[in-house]
C-alpha positions in Angstrom: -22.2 65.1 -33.5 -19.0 63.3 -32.5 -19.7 59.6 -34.2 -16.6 58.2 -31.5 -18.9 58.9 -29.1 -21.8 57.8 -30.2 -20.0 54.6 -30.9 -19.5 53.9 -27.1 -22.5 55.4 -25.7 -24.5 53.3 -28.2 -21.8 49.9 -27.6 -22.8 50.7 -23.7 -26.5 50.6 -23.9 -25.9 47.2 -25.8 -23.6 45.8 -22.9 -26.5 47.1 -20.4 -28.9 45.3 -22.4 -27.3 41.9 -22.5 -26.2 42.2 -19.0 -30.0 42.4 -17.7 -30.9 39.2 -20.4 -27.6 37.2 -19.1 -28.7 38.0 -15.3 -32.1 36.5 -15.9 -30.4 33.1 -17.6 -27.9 32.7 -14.7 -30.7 32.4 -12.3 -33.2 30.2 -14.2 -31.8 26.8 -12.5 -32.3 28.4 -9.3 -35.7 30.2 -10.0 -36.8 26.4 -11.1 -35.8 25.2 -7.9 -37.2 27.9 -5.3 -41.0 27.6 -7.5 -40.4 24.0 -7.7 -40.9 24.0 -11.6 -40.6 20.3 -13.6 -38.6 20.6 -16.9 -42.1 20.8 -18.5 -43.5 23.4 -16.6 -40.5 25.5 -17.1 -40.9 25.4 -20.7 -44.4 26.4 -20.8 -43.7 28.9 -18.1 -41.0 30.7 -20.6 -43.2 31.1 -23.3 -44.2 34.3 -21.0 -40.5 36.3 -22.4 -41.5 36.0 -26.0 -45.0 36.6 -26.1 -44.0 40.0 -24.7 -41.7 40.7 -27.0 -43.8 39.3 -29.9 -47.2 41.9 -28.6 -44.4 44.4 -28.4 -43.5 44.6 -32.2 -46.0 47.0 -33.3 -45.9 48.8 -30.5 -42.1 49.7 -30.3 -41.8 50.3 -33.8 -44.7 52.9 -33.9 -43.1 54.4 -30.6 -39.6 54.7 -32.5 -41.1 56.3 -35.3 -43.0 59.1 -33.5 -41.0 59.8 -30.4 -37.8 58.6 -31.5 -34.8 55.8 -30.9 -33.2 58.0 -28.7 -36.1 58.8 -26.3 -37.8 55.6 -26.7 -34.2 53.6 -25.6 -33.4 55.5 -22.1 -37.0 54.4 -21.3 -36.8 51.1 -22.4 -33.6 50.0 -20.5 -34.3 51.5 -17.1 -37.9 49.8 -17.4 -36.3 46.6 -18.4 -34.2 46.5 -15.2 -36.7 47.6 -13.1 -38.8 44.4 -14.2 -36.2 42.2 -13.8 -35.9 42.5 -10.3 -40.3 41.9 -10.2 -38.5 38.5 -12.0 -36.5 37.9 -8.5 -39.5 38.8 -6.0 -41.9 36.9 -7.5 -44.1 34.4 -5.0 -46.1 32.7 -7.1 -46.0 31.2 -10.7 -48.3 33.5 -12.1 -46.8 36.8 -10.7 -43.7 35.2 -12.5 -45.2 34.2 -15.8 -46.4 38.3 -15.3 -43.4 39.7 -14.7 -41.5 37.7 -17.9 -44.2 38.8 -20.3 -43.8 42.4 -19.4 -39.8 41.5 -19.2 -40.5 40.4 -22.6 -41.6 43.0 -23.8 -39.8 46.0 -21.8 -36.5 44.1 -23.5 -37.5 44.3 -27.2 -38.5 47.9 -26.7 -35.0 48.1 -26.0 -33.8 45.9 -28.8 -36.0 48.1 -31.6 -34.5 51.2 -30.7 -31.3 50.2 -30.0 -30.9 48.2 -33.2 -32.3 51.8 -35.2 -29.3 53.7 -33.4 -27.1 51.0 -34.5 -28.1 50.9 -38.4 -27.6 54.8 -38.0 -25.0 54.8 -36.9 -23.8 51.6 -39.5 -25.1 54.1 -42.2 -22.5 56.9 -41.0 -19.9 54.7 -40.5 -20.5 54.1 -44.4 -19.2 50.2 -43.7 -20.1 46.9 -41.2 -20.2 47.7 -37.8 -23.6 45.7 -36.9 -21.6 42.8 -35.5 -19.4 44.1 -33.3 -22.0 46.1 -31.5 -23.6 43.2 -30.8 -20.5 42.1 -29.5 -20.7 44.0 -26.8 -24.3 42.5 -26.0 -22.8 38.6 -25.9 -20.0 40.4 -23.9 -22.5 41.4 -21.2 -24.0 37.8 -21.3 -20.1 36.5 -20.6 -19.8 39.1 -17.7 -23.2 38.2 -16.6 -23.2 34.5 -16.3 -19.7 35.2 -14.4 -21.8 37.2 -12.3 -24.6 34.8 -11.9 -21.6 32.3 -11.0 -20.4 34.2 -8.4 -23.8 35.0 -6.9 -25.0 31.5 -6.5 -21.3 30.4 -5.0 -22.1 33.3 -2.3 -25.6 32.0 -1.5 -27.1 35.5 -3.2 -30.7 35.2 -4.0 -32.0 36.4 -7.1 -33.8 39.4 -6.7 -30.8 41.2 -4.5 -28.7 40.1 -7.6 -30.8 41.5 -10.1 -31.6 44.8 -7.8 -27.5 45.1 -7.8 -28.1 45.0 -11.9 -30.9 47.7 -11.6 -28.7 50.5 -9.8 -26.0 50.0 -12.3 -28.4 49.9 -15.2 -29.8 53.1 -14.2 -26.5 54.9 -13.5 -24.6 53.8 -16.3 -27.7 54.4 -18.8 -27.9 58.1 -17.7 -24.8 58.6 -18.6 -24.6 57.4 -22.1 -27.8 58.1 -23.3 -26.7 61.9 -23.4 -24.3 60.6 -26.8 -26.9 58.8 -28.9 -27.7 59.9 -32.4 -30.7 62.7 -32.6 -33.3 61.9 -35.0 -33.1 62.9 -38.5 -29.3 61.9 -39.1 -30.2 58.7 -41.2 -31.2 59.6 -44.7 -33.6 56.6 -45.3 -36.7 57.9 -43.9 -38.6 60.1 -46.0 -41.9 57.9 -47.7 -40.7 54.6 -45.6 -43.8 53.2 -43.5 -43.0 52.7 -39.9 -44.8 49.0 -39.3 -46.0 47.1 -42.0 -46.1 43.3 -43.3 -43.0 42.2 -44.8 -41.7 41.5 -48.0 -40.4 37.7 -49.6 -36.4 39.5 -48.7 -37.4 40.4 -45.4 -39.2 37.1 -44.4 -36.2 35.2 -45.7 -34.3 37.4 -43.0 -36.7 36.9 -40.6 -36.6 33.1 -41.0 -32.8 33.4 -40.4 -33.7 34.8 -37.9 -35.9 32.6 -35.9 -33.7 29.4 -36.4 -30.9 31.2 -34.7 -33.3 32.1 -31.9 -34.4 28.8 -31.7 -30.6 28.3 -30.9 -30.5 31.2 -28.7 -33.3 30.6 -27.2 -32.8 27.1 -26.3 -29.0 28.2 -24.9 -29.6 31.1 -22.7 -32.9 29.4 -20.9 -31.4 25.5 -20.8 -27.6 25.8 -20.8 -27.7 26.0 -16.9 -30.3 23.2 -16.7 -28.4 21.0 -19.0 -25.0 21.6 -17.2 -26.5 20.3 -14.1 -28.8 17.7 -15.0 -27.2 16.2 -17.8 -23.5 16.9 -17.6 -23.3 16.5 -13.9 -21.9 19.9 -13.3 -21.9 20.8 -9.4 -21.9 24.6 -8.0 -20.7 27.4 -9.8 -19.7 24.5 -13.0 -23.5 24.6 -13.4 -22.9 28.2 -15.6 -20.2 26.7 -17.1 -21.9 26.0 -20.5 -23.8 29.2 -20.7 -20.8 31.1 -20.1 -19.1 29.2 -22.6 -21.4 29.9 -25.2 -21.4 33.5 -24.4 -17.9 33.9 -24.2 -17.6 32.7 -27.7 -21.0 34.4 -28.9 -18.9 37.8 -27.6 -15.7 37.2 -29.6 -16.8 35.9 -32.4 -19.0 38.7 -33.6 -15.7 41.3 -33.0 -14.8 40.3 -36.2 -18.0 39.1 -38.2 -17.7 42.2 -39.8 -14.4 41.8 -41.2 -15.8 38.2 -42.2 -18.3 39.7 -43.9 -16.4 42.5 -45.8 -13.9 39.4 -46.7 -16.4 36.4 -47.7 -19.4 37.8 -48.0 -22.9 37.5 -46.5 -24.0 34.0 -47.4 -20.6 32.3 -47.1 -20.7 33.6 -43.0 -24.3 32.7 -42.5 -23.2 29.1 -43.5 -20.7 28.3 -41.5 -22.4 29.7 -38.7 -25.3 27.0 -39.5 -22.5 24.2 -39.8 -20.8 25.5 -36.5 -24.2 25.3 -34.3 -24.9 21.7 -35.8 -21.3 20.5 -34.7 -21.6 22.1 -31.3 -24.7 20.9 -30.0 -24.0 17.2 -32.2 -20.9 17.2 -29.8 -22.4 18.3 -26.5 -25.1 15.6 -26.9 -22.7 12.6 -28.1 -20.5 13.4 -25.2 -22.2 14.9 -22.5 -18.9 15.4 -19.9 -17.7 18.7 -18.5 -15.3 19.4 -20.9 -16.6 17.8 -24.3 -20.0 19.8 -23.6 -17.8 23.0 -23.1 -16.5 22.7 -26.3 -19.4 22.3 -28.3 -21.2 25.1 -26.4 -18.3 27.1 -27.4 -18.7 25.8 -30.7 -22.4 26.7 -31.0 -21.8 30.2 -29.5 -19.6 31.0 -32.1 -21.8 29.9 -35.2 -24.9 31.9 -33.3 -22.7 34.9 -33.2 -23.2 36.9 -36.3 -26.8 35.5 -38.0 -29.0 38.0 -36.0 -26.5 40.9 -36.0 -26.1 41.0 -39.9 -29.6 39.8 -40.3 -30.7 43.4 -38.6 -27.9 45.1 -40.5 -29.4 43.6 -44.0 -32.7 44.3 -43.3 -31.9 48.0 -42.2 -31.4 48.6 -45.6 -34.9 48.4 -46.7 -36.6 50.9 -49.0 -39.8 49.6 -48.0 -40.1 50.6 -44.9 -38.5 52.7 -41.9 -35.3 50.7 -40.0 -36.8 50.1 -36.9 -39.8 48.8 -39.0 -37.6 46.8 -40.7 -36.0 45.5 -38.1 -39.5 44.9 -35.6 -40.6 43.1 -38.9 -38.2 40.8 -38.6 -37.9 40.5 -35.3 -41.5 39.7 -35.0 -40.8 36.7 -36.7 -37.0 35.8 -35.3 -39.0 36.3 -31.9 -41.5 33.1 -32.8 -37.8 31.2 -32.2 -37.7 32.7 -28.3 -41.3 31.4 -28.5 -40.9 28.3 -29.4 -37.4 27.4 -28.4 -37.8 26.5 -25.2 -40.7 25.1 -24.4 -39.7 22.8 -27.3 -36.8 21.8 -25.0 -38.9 21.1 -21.9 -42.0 19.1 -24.0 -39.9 17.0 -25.6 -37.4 16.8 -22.6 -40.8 15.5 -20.3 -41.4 13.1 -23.0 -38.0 11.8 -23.4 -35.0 13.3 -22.2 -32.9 16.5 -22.6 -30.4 15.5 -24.8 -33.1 14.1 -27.8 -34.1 17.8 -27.1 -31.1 19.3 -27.5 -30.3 16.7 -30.4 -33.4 18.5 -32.3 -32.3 22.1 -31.6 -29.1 20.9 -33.4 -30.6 20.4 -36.8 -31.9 23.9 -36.9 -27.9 25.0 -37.7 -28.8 22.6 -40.7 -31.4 25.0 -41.9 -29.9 28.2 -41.0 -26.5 27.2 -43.6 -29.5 25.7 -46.1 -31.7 28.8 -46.2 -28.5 31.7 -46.4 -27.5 29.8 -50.1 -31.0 31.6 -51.4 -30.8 34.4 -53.8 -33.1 36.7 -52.4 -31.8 37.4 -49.0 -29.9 40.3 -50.2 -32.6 41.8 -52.5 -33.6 44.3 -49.8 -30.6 46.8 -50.5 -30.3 47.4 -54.0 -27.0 48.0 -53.7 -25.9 44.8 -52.5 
């Protein structure tokens, strides 16, 4: 097995994967407008994307287990695609709220195995590579939202930009899958349950990990929405923040791994928690074009590495198999996706959207809190 190419098949199926999530959030302002959704219904509405990937915990980690990452992932991501163009041709609101739940959870099918080929490969690498793969996902959310930019300047509906997505999804996906790592490389398997509840380490993780959805969450579904409503951001400006945040989200995580090497774990998970505070604290106290830019880049950084070396922690577990691991704490990083944004949209109907995003703020607060505790790195004894 040549590890270089395994590398960049396994880099690919992460840029496929955050190209299909990005598509999605490009189009949200305008799938609002054609269903004629209120900022409150909208946020209910997107509930539908994490409860699919929430039911879909068990599931993909029993799959991953028994059939393996490898087979499990070419599934996943041509499914995935293929539901995100139902997300473009939906008529009604409940076809829609349909089609994201089984979005949802077509999209952590492909996040479980994915994530186990990554902290394979990670583990033959012998040093942190977690971050930068995911790198490659925010990269895909930059190119994406450039995309989505593009579309809406050229009058493109949704669902014949998502079915352009689909054909290269499938195409691409072919092609790489043929490189991933076989089953049986990784040397933590033998005695390690698949699924099963997790321990006080690996719910510390997963705490991490459901602030910074919170964040993501929040971003991805309301960056568009908040551009145009709040900022004042006119035609393709109206992408502006999300592709800010994603263009920062990609960079940033190219070299989380050498931050991590360098300062360590904790030290990284806190500035990340100071950096989301500041960014979404500036975008709120001055919400202009460019002032909001800069604190969505500011908040895109900070998000950057938290779930990547969250997933690369918890990978190390002894307790359980990685893609159990990492479903465990995904299941609870996932309640953040759930709760995320229809936080914005309640408390947007009942007051306004920047008190909303004001609250989403403070959760950076808790993410640099929770990564001083002693414990988080307790699931490798190693570390």
């Amino acid at each position: 097995m040549n590890l270089t190419h395994s590398r960049i098949s396994i880099s690919a199926l992460f840029f496929l994967h955050g190209l299909c999530f990005s598509s999605w959030g490009a189009r949200i302002p305008a799938i609002q407008e054609m269903h004629g959704l209120t900022e409150a219904t909208l946020g209910t509405l997107l509930l539908a994307l994490p409860l699919g990937s929430i039911f879909s915990m068990p599931l993909a980690a029993a799959l991953v287990s028994r059939f393996g990452s490898k087979k499990i992932l070419l599934l996943a991501i041509i499914l995935y695609s293929m539901v995100l163009v139902s997300v473009g041709l939906a008529q009604t609101t409940w076809q829609l709220a349909l089609s994201l739940i089984i979005f949802g959870l077509t999209s952590n099918m492909v996040n479980v195995s994915l994530n186990t080929q990554a902290v394979k490969l990670e583990s033959l690498f012998q040093r942190p590579i977690m971050a930068s793969l995911h790198g490659l996902w925010s990269m895909a959310g930059f190119l994406g939202g450039a995309i989505g930019g593009i579309m809406i300047g050229a009058g493109v509906v949704p669902y014949q930009h998502f079915i352009f997505i689909l054909i290269l999804v499938m195409i691409l996906g072919l092609f790489f899958s043929r490189s991933l790592i076989p089953e049986g490389v990784s040397k933590r398997t033998v005695g390690q349950t698949s699924y099963s509840w997790p321990d006080r380490s690996l719910l510390g993780l997963g705490l991490l990990a459901f602030l910074s959805m919170i964040c993501e969450g929040a971003m991805f579904d309301w960056s568009g929405i908040y551009f145009k409503k709040v900022v004042g951001a006119q035609g393709a400006w109206v992408s502006a923040g999300h592709v800010s945040f994603m263009a920062t989200m990609a960079g940033t995580r190219f070299v989380a791994d050498y931050f991590k090497e360098r300062f360590g774990f904790k030290v990284v998970l806190q500035m990340s928690g100071t950096l989301i505070f500041i960014g979404l604290m500036t975008s709120v106290v001055f919400p202009r074009l460019y002032p909001a830019m800069f604190g969505f880049l500011l908040v895109g950084a900070g998000v950057s590495a938290v779930v990547p070396l969250v997933f690369s922690e918890a990978g190390k577990t002894r307790v359980m198999s990685p893609s159990g691991a990492i479903a465990a704490v995904s299941t609870i990083g996932f309640f953040g996706f759930l709760i995320g944004p229809p936080l914005i949209g309640w408390v947007a109907g009942a007051s306004s959207l920047r008190f909303s995003f004001l609250i989403i703020a403070f959760m950076g607060l808790g993410i640099a809190f929770l990564s001083r505790k002693d414990d988080l790195n307790s699931v490798d004894v190693n570390s």
